[in-house]
C-alpha positions as CSV (number, residue, x, y, z in Angstrom):
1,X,-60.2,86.0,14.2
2,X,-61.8,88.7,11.1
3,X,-65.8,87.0,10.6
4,X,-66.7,88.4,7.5
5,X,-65.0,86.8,4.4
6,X,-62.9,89.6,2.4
7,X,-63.2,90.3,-1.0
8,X,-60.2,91.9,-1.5
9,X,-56.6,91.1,0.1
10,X,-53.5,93.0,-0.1
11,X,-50.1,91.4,0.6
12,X,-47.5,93.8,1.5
13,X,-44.2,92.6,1.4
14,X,-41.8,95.1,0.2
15,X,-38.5,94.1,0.2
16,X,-35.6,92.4,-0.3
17,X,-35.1,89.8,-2.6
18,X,-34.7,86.8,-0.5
19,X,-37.6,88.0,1.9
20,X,-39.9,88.5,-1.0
21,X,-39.3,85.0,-1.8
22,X,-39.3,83.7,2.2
23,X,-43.0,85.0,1.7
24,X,-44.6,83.0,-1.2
25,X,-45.8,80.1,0.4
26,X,-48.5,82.4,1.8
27,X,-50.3,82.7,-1.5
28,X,-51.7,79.0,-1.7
29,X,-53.0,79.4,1.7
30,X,-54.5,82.9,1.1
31,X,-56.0,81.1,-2.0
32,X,-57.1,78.6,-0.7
33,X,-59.3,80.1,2.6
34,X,-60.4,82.4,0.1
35,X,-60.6,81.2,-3.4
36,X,-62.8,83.8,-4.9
37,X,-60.5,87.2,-3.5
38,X,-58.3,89.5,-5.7
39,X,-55.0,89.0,-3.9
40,X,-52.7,91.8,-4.8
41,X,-49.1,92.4,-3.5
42,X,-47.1,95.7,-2.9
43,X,-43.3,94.8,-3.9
44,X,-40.3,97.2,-4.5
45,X,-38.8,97.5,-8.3
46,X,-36.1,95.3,-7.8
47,X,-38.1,92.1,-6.4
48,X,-41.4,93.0,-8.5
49,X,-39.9,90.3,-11.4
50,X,-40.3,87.5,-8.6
51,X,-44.1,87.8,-8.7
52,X,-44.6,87.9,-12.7
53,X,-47.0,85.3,-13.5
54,X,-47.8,83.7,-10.2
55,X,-51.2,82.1,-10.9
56,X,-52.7,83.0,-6.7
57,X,-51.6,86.7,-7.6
58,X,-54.2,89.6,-9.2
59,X,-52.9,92.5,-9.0
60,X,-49.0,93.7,-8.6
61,X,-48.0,97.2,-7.5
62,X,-45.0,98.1,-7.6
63,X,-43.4,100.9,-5.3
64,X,-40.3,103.0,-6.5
65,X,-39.8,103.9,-3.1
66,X,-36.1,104.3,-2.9
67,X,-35.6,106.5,-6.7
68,X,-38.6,108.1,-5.0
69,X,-36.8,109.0,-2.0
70,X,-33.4,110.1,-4.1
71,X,-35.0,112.3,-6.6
72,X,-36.9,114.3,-3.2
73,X,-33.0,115.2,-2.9
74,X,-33.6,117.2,-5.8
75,X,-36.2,120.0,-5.2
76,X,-36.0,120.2,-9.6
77,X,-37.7,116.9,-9.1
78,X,-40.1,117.4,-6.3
79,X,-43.1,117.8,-8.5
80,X,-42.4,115.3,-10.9
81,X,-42.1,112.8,-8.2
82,X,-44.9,113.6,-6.1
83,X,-47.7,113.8,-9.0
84,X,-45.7,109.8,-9.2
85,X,-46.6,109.3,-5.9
86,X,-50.2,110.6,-5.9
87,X,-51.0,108.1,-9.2
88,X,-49.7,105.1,-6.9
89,X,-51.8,105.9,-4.0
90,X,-54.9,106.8,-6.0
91,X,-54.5,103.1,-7.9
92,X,-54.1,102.1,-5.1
93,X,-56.6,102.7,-3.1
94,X,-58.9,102.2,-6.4
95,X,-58.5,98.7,-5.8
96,X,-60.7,99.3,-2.3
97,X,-58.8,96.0,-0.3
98,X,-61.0,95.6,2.4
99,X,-57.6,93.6,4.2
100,X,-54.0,94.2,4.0
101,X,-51.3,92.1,6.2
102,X,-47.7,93.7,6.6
103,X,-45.6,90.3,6.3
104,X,-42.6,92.8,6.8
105,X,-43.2,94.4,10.1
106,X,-41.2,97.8,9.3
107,X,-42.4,101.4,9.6
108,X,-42.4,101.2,5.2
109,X,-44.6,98.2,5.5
110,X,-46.9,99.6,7.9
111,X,-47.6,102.5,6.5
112,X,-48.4,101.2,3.5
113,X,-51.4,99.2,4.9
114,X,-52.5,102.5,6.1
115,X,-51.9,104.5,3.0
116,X,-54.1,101.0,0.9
117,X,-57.5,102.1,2.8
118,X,-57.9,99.0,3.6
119,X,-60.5,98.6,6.8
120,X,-59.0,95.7,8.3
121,X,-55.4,95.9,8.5
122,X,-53.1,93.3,10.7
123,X,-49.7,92.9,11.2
124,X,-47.1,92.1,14.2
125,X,-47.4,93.1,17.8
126,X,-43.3,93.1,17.9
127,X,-42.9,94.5,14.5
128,X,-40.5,97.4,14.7
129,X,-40.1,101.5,14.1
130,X,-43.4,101.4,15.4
131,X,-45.1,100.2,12.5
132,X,-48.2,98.7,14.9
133,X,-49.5,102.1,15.1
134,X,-51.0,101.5,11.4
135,X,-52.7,98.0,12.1
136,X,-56.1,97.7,13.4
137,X,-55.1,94.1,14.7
138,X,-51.5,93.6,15.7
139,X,-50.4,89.7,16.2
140,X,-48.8,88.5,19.3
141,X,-45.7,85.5,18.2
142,X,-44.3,84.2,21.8
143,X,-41.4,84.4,20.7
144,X,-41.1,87.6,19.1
145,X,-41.4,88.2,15.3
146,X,-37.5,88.9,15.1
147,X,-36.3,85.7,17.0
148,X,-33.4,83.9,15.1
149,X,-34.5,80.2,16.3
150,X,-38.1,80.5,14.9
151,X,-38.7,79.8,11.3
152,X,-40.5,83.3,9.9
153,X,-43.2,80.7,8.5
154,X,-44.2,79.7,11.7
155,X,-45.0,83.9,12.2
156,X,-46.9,84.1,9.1
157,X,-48.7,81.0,9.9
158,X,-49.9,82.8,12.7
159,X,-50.8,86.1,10.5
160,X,-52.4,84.3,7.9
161,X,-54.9,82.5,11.1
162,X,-55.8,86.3,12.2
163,X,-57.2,86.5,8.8
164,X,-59.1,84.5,8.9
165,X,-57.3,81.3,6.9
166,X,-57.7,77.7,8.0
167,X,-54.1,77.5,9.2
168,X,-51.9,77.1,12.2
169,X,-48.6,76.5,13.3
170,X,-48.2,72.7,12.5
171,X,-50.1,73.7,8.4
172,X,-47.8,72.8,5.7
173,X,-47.1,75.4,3.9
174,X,-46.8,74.6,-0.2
175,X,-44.7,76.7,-2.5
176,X,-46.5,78.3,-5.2
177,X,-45.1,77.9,-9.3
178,X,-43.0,80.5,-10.4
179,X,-43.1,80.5,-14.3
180,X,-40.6,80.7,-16.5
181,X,-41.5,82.2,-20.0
182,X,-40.3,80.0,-23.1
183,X,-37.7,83.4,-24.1
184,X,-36.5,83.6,-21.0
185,X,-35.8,79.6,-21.0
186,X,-33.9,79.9,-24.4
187,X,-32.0,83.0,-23.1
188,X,-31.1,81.0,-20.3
189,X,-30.6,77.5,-22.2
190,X,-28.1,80.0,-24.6
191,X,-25.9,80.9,-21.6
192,X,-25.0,77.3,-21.0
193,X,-25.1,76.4,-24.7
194,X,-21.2,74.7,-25.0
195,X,-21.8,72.6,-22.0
196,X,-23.2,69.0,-22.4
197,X,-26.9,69.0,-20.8
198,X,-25.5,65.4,-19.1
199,X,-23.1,67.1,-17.0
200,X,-24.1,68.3,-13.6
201,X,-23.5,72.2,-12.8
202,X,-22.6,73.7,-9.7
203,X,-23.1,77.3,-9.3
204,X,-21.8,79.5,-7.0
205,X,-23.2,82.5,-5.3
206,X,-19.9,84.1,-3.9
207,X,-21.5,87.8,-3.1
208,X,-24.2,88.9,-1.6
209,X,-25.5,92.6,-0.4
210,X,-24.3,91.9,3.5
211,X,-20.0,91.4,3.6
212,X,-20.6,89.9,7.4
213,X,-22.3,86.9,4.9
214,X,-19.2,86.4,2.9
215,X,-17.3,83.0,3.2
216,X,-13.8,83.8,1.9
217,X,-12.6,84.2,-1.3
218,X,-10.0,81.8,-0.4
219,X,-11.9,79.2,0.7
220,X,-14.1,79.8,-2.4
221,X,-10.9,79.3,-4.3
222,X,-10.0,76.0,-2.9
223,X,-13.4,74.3,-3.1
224,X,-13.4,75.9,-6.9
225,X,-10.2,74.0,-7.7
226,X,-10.6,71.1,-5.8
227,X,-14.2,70.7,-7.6
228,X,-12.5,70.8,-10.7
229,X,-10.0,67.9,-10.2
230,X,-11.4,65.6,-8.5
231,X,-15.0,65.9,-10.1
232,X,-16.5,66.2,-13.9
233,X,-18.8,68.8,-12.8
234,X,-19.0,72.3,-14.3
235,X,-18.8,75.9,-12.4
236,X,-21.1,78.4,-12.8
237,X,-20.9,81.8,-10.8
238,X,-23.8,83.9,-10.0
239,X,-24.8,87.0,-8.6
240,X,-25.7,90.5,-9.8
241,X,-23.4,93.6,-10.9
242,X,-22.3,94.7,-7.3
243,X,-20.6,91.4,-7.3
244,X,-19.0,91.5,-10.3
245,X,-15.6,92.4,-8.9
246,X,-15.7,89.6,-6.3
247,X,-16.6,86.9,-8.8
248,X,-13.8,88.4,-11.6
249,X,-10.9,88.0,-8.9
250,X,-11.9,84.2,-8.3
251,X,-11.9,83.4,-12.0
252,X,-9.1,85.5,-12.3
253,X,-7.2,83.9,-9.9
254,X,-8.4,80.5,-11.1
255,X,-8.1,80.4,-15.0
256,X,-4.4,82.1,-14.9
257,X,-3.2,79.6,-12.4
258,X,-5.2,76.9,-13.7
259,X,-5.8,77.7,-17.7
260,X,-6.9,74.2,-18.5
261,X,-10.1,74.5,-16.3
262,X,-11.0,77.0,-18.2
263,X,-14.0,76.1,-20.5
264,X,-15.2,74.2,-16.9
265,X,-15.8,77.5,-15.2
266,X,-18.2,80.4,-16.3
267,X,-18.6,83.4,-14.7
268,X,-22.2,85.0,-15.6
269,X,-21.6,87.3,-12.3
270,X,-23.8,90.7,-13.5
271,X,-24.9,89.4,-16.9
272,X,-28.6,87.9,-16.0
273,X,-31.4,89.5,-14.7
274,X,-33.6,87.8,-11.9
275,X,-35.8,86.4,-14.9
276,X,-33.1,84.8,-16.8
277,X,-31.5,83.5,-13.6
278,X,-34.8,81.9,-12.7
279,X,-34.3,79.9,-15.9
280,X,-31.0,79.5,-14.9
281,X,-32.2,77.6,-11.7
282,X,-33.6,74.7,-13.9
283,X,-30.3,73.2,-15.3
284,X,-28.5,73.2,-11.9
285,X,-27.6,70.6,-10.1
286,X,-26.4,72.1,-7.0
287,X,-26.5,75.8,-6.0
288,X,-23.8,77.6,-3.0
289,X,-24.4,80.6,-1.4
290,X,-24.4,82.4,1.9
291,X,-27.9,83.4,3.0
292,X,-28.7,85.6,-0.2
293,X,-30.9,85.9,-2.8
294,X,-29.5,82.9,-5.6
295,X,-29.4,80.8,-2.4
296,X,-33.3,81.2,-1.9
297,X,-34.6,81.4,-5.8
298,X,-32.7,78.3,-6.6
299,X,-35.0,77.2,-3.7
300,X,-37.8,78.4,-4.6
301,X,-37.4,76.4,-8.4
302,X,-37.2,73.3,-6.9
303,X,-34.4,72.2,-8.8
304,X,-31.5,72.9,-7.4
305,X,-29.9,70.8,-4.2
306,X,-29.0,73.4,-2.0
307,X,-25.6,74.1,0.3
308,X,-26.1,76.8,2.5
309,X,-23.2,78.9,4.2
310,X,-24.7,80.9,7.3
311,X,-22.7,83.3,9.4
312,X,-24.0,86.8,10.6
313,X,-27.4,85.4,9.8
314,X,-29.6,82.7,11.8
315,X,-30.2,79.4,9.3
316,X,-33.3,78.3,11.6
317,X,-35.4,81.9,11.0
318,X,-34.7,81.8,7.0
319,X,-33.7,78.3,5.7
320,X,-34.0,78.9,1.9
321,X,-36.9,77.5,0.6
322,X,-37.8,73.7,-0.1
323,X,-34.4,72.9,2.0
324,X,-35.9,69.9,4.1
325,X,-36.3,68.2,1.0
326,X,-33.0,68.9,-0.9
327,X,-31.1,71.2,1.1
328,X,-27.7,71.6,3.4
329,X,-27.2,74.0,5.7
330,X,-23.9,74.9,7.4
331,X,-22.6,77.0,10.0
332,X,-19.8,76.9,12.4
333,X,-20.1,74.0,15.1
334,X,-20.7,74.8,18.0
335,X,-21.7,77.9,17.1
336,X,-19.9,81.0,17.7
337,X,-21.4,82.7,20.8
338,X,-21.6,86.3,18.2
339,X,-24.0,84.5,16.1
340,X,-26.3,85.3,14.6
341,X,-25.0,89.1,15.3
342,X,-27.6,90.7,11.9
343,X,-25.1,93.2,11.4
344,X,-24.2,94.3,7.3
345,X,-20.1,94.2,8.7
346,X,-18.8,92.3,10.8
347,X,-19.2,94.0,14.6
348,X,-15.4,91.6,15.3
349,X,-13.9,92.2,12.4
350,X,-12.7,88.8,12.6
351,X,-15.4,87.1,9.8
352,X,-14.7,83.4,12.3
353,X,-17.9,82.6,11.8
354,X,-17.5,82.5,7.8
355,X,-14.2,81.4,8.7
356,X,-15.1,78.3,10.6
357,X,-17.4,76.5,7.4
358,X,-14.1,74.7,5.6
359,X,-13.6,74.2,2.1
360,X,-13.2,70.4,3.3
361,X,-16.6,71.0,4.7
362,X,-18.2,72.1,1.6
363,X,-16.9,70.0,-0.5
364,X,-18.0,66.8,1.2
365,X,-21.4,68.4,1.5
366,X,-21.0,68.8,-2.9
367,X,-20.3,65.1,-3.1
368,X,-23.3,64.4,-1.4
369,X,-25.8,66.0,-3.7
370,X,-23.7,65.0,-6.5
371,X,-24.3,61.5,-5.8
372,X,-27.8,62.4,-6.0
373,X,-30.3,63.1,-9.1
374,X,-31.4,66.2,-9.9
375,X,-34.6,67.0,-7.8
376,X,-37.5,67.8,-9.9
377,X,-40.4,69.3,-7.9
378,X,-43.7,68.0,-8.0
C-alpha cells in the first residue's frame, strides 16, 4: 500500500465512451481518501465532454491521439503534429502528479503514466500489450482484469486500495453528478418540445460501434410497433452519426407502413451531441440499448430505467451504471456456449445470441418499468 499521501493524482482512462463512464465512480473515492489532491484525468476527444464539470475533477487533458496518429500518415503534417504533441507532454508533466493509475490496462494507457512523470505509477498485473512494463506497482485481480463474470468495479476497487484509498472489494462505490448546463437543458427540452411532459418516453439505442452487439432490426421493428399500439408511450431513437442509416431504415419502415404513429416516434439518430444527449437522459422514462454508450449515460443520469440487450459482450463485467436500482438486463437463457466471444463481428456469423432476446421479451421487460415512476436519483 503507497505511505505517503499524494498531492497530485492523475486518472488515465482513455477511451471509449461507455468505459469512460464505467470509470466515474472512482472519483468520490479518490476524493474522498484524499480530499485536498488535484485529481486530473487523461481522456480522448470524443469522451472528454463526459468529464465537463465534474465537481471531484481539477484538471482535464485531453489526448488527440487518433487525428494524431492519422495526420503522422502525412509527412506534410509531421511537424505540425509533433510540436502538438510536445505542448501536451510539456503540460503535462507541468502538473508534476506524483501518482497516476492506468484504469485501462492497454499499451496507450500505460504509456501514458510513463510519459505524466509521475513517481508512483500503478496499474494491472494482467493488463495487456505489455502495458505493466510502465507501472512501478502492478495489481494482482484473482481473477484476471479481463474476466467477463467479474464486475470491472470490483478491479478498480482493488486499484484504488494500492493507492492508498480506504476501499475494498465489498466499498460501495457512489456515482459522482454529471452536470447539465441550463443551454444545454433548453436545447434538449427544444428537441422534445411537441410532446406532452406527462407522457412517458422510451428511447432506443438501436446502433452501437460493435455489429456483434446489434439486436435485429426486425426485432427492433416489432417491439417499435407493438409499443405503439398497445401503449401511450412515445419513441425516441438515439445514437450518433454512424448510426444514422440504421435508425432511418426503422422509421422508414415504420412511419410508411404505419403513418399514423408518426408524431409518436422521433428519430434524433446523429442530431445531439454527448452534451445535449445528457440532457436528453433527464426526460426519459426508459432507455434500450445493447451494451453501448446511450445504454451507460442514461445510467450514469439516474433517470432513466434501463433494459439492457447483451450478446457478444459479458453483462456481469459492465452492467451500465446504477442498474441494481433501476435496471434490466437480458441475454439469451441459458446462455450460448460463444458468449461472451468480445469480437467487433460476429466469429458465427449467426448473430443467435442477439437473436435469442425476443421482442416478446423486451417488451414485457418495457411494461415493467412503465408501471413504474420515473427514478429520480438522490
Amino acid at each position: 500500500m503507497q505511505k505517503a499521501y499524494p498531492e497530485k493524482i492523475l486518472v488515465v482512462r482513455l477511451s471509449a465512451l461507455g468505459d469512460v463512464l464505467q470509470t466515474l465512480p472512482i472519483l468520490p473515492l479518490l476524493r474522498e481518501s484524499y480530499p485536498h489532491a488535484k485529481i486530473g484525468w487523461m481522456v480522448e476527444t470524443d469522451a472528454a465532454v463526459l468529464l465537463e464539470g465534474i465537481a471531484e475533477i481539477d484538471v482535464i487533458h485531453i489526448s488527440h491521439r487518433k487525428r494524431w496518429l492519422k495526420s503522422m500518415s502525412r509527412p506534410g503534417l509531421w511537424k505540425q503534429t509533433l510540436q502538438e504533441i510536445g505542448i501536451f507532454l510539456a503540460e503535462l508533466r507541468q502538473q508534476d502528479y506524483d501518482l497516476a493509475l492506468d484504469f485501462q490496462g492497454l499499451f496507450k494507457s500505460g504509456l501514458m503514466t510513463y510519459l505524466s512523470g509521475a513517481s508512483q505509477r500503478i496499474g494491472f498485473a494482467s493488463a495487456r500489450e505489455m502495458a505493466s512494463l510502465f507501472y512501478t506497482q502492478s495489481v494482482a485481480s484473482p481473477e484476471g482484469f479481463f474476466t467477463q463474470s467479474v464486475p470491472i468495479l470490483q478491479h478498480f476497487k482493488r486499484l484504488l486500495f494500492a493507492a492508498g484509498c480506504n476501499t475494498d472489494v465489498n466499498t460501495t462505490i457512489p456515482f459522482p453528478t454529471l452536470p447539465v448546463t441550463e443551454a444545454t437543458m433548453a436545447q434538449a427540452q427544444s428537441l422534445l418540445s411537441d410532446w406532452s411532459p406527462d407522457t412517458p418516453i422510451v428511447a432506443m439505442a438501436p446502433a452501437t460501434t460493435w455489429a456483434s452487439k446489434h439486436w435485429l432490426l426486425s426485432h427492433w421493428k416489432v417491439l417499435i410497433l407493438r409499443l405503439l399500439k398497445e401503449s401511450n408511450t412515445n419513441i425516441v431513437l438515439l445514437g450518433g452519426p454512424n448510426d444514422v442509416a440504421r435508425s432511418q431504415e426503422l422509421v422508414a419502415d415504420i412511419e410508411s407502413q404505419h403513418p399514423a404513429y408518426k408524431t409518436r416516434l422521433k428519430n434524433l439518430t446523429g442530431k445531439t451531441d454527448l452534451a445535449t444527449l445528457k440532457a436528453l437522459c433527464l426526460r426519459l422514462h426508459t432507455l434500450i440499448g445493447p451494451d453501448s454508450a446511450p445504454l451507460h449515460l442514461a445510467g450514469a443520469m439516474g433517470y432513466s430505467h434501463l433494459i439492457g440487450l447483451y450478446g457478444a459482450t459479458g453483462y456481469l463485467r459492465t452492467p451500465p451504471p446504477r442498474y441494481n436500482e433501476q435496471g434490466i438486463l437480458l441475454s439469451a437463457t441459458p446462455p450460448l456456449d460463444c458468449q461472451p466471444c468480445n469480437q467487433t463481428e460476429c466469429p458465427l456469423g449467426t448473430m443467435a445470441c442477439m437473436a435469442a432476446i425476443t421482442p416478446d421479451q423486451v417488451f414485457e421487460a418495457v411494461k415493467r418499468t412503465l408501471s413504474q415512476p420515473q427514478p429520480h436519483p438522490a
